[in-house]
C-alpha positions as CSV (number, residue, x, y, z in Angstrom):
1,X,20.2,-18.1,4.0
2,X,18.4,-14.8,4.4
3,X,15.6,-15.9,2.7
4,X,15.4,-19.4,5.0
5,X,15.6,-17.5,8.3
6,X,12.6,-15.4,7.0
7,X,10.4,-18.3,6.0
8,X,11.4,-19.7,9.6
9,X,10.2,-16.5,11.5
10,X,6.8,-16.7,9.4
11,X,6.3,-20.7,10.1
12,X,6.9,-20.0,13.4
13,X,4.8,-17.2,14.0
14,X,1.6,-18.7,12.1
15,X,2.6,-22.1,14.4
16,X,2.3,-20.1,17.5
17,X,-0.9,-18.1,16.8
18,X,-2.1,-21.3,15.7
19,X,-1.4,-23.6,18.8
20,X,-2.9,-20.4,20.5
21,X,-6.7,-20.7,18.6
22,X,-6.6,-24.6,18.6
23,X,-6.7,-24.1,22.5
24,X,-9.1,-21.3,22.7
25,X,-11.5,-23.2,20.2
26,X,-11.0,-25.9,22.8
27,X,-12.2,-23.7,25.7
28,X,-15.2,-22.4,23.7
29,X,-16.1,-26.1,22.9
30,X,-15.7,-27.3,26.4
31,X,-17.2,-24.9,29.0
32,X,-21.3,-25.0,28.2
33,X,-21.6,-21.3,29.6
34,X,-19.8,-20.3,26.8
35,X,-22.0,-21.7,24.2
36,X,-24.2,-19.1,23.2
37,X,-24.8,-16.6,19.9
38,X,-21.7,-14.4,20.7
39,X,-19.6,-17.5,21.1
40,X,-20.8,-19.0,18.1
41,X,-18.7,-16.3,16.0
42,X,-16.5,-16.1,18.0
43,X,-15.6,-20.0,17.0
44,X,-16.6,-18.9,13.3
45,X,-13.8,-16.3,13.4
46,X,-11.5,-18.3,15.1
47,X,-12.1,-21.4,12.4
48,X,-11.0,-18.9,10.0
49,X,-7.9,-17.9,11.6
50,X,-6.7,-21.7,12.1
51,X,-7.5,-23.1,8.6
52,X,-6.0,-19.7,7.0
53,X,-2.8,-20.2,9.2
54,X,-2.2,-23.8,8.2
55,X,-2.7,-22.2,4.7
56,X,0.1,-20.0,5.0
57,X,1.9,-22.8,6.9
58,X,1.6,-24.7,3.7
59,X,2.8,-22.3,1.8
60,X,5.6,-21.1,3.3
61,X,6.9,-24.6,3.7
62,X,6.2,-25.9,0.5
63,X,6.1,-23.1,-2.0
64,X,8.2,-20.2,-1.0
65,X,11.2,-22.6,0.7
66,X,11.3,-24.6,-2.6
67,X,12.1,-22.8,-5.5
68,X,11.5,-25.4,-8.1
69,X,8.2,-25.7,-6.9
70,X,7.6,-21.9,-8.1
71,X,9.5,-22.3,-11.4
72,X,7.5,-25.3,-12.2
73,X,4.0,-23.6,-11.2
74,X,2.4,-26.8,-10.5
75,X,-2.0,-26.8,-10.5
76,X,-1.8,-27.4,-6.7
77,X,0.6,-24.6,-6.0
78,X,-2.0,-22.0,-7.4
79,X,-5.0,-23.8,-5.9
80,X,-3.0,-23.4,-2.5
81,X,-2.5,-20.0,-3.0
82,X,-6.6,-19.3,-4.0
83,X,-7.6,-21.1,-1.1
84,X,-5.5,-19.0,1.3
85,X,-6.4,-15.7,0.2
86,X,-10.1,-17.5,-0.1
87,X,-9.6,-17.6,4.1
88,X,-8.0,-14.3,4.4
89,X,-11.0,-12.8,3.3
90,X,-12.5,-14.9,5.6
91,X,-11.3,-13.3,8.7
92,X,-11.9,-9.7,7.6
93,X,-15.4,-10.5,7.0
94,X,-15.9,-12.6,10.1
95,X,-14.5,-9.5,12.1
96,X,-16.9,-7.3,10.1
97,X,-19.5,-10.0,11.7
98,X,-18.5,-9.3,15.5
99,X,-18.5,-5.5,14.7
100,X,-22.1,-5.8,13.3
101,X,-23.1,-7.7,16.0
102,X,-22.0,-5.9,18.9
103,X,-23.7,-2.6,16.9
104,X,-27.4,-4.8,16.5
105,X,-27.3,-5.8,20.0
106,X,-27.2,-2.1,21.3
107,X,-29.0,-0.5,18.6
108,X,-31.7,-2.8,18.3
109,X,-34.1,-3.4,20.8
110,X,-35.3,-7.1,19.5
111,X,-33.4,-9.4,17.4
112,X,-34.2,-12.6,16.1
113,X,-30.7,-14.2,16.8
114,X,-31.2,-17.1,14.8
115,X,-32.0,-15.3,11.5
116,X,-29.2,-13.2,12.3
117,X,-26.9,-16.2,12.9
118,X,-27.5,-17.1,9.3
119,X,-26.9,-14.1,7.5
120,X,-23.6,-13.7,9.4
121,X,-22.7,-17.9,8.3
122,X,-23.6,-16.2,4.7
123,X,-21.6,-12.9,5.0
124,X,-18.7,-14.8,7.1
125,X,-18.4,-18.0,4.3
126,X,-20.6,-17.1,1.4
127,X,-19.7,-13.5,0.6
128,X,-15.9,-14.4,0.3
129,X,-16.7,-16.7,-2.7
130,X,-17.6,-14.0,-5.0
131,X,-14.5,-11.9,-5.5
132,X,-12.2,-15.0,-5.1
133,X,-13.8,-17.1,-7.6
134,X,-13.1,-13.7,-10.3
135,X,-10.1,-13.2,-8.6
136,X,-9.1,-17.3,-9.5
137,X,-11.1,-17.2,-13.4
138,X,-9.4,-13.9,-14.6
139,X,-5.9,-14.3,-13.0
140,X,-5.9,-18.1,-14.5
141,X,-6.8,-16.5,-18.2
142,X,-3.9,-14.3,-17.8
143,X,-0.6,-16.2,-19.0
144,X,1.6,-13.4,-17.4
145,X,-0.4,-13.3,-14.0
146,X,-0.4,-17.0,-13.7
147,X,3.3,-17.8,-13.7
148,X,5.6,-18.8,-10.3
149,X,2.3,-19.9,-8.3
150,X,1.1,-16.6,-8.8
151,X,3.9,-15.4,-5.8
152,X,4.0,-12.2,-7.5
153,X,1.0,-10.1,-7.2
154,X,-0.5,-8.2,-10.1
155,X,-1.9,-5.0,-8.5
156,X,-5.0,-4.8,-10.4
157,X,-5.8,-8.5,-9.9
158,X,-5.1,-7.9,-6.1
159,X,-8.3,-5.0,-6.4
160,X,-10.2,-7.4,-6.5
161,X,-9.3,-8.6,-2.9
162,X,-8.6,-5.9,-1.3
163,X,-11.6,-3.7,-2.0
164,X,-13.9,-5.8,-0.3
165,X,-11.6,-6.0,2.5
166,X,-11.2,-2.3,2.5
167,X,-14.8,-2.1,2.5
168,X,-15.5,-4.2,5.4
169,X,-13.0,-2.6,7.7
170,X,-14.3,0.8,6.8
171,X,-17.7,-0.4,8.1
172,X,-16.2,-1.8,11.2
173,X,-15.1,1.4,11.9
174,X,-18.0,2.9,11.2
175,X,-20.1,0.5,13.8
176,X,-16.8,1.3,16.5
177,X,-17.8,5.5,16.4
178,X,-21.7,4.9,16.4
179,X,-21.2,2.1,19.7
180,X,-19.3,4.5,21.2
181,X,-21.8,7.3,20.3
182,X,-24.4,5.6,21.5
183,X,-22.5,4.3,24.9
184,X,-21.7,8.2,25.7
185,X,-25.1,9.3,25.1
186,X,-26.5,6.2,27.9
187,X,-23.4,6.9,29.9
188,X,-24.8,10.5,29.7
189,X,-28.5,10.1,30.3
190,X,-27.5,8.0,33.6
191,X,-25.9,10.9,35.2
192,X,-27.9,13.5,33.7
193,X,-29.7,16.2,36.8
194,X,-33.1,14.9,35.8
195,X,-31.7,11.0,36.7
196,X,-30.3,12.1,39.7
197,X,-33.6,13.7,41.3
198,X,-35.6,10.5,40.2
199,X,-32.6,8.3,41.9
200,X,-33.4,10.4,45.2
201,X,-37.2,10.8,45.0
202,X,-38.3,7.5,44.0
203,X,-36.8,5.7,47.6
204,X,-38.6,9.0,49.1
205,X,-42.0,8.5,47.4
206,X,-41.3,4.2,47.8
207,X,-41.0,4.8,51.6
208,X,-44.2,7.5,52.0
209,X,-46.0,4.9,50.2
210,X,-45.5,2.1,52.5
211,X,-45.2,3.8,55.8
């Protein structure tokens, strides 16, 4: 009964975040002056967070609220689970995407946005492949890691996953002190003594000049 009422909470939870994209994607989608580089990830991100919801939607209903499903550890049981954690990995990188975006855009003068674009399409979908795909091949050659749709999680299979995500938030953070660094240091320069006196003598000299 316990164990029902938990499942319930998580359905509902993933349902409600999950209404709560659909319409955001639908706001991105719809208003043209939204449409634009930024936006673009932001949908990327948000694609992420929808499929990997309905994922764990999946999984919860069908897997973790049917036991017999995880004694009899059916092929499409562990491909559910892969693809999930595929997606997971998939939001933590698409983050690390608006984190190294936001960091070009101020510490780069120029940017060629559409190469950029694709490098984040490879980083955000592409990148995520790599330890999942290991992740999948050495769990599956493992008869003791692939039992009970692979609910239980081996810790050093689950390296494999979390170190890139570990990774990825360590850089985010990384780009969150150096924007903020380098938002002081503007903030700074603006109300330096030196900016003050041009602020005042340049309407000075601008008014000589014309009169």
């Amino acid at each position: 009964q316990f164990r029902n009422l938990v499942n319930s909470l998580y359905v509902t939870g993933y349902s409600i975040s999950l209404v709560a994209l659909i319409l955001s994607m639908l706001i991105f989608c719809y208003f043209r002056s939204l449409r634009c580089r930024r936006i673009t990830i932001h949908k990327n991100l948000f694609t992420s967070f929808i499929i990997n919801n309905l994922c764990w939607i999946l999984w919860y209903i069908h897997i973790i609220a049917q036991p017999h499903v995880i004694a009899e550890n059916p092929n499409w049981c562990q491909a559910l689970h892969v693809v999930t954690q595929y997606f997971l990995l998939c939001n933590y990188l698409w983050m690390f995407c608006e984190g190294l975006y936001l960091h070009t855009l101020l510490v780069l003068a120029f940017i060629a946005e559409e190469k950029i674009l694709k490098w984040f399409l490879l980083i955000g979908w592409g990148f995520p492949l790599l330890p999942i795909i290991a992740y999948a091949v050495l769990r599956s050659l493992d008869p003791e890691a692939s039992k009970m749709c692979w609910v239980e999680h081996d810790v050093w299979y689950t390296y494999i996953l979390s170190v890139p995500v570990c990774f990825s938030i360590l850089l985010s953070f990384a780009f969150l002190v150096n924007i903020v660094r380098v938002l002081v240091t503007k903030l700074r320069a603006v109300n330096s003594p030196d900016n003050e006196s041009t602020r005042y003598i340049y309407p000075i000299s601008l008014w000589a000049s014309t009169s």
